[in-house]
C-alpha positions as CSV (number, residue, x, y, z in Angstrom):
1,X,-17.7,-52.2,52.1
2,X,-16.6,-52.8,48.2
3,X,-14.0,-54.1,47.4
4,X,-11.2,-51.5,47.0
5,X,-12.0,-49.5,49.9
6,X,-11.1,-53.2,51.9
7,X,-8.2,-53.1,50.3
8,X,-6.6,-50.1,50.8
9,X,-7.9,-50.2,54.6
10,X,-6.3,-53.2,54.9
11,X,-2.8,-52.4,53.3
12,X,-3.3,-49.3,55.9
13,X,-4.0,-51.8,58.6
14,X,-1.2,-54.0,57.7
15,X,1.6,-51.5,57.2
16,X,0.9,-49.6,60.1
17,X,-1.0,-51.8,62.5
18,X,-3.8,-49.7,63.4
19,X,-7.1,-49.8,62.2
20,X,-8.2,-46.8,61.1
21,X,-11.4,-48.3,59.4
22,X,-13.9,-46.1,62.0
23,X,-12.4,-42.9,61.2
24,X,-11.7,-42.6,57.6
25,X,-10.7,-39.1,57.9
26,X,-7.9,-39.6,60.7
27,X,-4.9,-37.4,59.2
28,X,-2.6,-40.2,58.7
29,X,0.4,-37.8,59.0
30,X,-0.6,-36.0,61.7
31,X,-1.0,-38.7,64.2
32,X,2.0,-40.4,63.6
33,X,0.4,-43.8,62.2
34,X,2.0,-43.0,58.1
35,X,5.2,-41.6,57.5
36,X,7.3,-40.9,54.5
37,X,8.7,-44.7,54.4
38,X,5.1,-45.8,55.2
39,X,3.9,-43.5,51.9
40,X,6.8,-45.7,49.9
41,X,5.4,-48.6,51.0
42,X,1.5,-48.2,50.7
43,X,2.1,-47.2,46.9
44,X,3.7,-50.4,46.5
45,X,1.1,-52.0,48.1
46,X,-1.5,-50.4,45.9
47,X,0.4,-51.0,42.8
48,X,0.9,-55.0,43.8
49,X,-2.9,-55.6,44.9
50,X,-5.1,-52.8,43.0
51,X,-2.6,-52.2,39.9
52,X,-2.6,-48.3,40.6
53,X,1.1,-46.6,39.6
54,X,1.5,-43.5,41.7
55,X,5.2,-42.2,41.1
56,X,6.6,-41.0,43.9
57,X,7.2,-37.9,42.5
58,X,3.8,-36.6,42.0
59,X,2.5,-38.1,45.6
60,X,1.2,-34.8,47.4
61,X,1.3,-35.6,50.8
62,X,-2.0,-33.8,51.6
63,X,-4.1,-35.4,48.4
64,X,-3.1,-38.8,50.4
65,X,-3.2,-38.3,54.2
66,X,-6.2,-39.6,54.8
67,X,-8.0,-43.1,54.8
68,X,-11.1,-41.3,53.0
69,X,-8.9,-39.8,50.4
70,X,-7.0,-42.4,49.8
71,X,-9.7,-44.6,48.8
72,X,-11.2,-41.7,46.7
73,X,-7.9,-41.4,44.8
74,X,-7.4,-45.2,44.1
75,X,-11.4,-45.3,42.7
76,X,-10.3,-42.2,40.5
77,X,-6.8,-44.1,39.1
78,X,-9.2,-47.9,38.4
């Protein structure tokens, strides 16, 4: 597993508590595990441990909701 994908599944794991590592395209929204505080506070998380700066006001909700494209969008910001 590099490095970034690591980290961003464990800021998921960390802020939510579940381990979503075996299913990386588990809608985070849908299933209750990441919720509009939980967005807040994974960008922050991102922008402390990876340096990525998402505003909040361009985070679409459904470029970020799941594991998968998460990690796809913080390889595409490095």
């Amino acid at each position: 597993m590099d490095d970034t994908k690591s980290t961003v599944l464990s800021i998921l794991q960390d802020l939510t508590g579940e381990d979503v590592s075996s299913n990386m395209d588990t809608n985070l929204f849908e299933e209750g595990i990441l919720d509009s505080m939980g967005s807040v506070q994974l960008l922050l998380e991102l922008q402390n441990q990876l340096g990525i700066e998402v505003p909040v006001s361009e985070f679409e909700r459904s470029e970020w909701d799941t594991p998968a494209k998460i990690v796809a969008k913080v390889e595409n910001m490095q």
